[in-house]
C-alpha positions in Angstrom: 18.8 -13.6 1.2 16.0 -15.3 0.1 12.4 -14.4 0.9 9.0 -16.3 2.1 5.6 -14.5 2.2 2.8 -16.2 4.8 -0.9 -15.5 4.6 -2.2 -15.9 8.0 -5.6 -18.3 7.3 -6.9 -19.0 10.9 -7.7 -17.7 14.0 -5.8 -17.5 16.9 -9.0 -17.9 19.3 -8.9 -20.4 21.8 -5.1 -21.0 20.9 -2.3 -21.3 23.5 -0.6 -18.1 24.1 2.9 -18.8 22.5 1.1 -20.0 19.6 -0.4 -16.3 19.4 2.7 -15.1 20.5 4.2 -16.3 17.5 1.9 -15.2 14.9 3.1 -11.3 16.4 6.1 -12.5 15.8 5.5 -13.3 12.3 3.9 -9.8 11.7 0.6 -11.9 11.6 -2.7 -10.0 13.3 -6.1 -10.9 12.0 -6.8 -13.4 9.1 -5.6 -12.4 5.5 -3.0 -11.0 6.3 0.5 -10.8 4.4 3.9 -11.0 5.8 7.1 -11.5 3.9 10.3 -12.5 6.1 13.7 -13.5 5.7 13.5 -17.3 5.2 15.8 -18.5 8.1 16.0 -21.5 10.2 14.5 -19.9 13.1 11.0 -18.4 10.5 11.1 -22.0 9.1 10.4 -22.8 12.8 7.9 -20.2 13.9 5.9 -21.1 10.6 6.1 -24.7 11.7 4.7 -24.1 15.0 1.3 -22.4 13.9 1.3 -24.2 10.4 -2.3 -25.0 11.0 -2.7 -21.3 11.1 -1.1 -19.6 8.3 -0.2 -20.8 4.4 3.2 -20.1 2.6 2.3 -18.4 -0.3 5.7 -18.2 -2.2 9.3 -19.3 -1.2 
């Protein structure tokens, strides 16, 4: 299956908590860091939902 890495590039401070909730979810803790997933419907989504917060780096 095809892979997606994400670069998490703001800061969940003052964000709601399923938004931070999320990022956990994408392996995402503290700005800079690197998480490659499966790229499925449902981490299309997730990415989607805290887009202003993280970058895809490669697909």
């Amino acid at each position: 299956m095809a892979k997606v890495t994400v670069v998490q590039t703001g800061s969940p401070i003052r964000r709601t908590k399923d938004q931070r909730a999320t990022l956990k979810g994408l392996g995402l803790d503290r700005i800079g860091r690197r998480s490659v997933l499966e790229d499925t419907p449902s981490i299309r989504g997730m990415i989607a939902k805290v887009a202003h917060m993280v970058q895809v780096v490669s697909e």
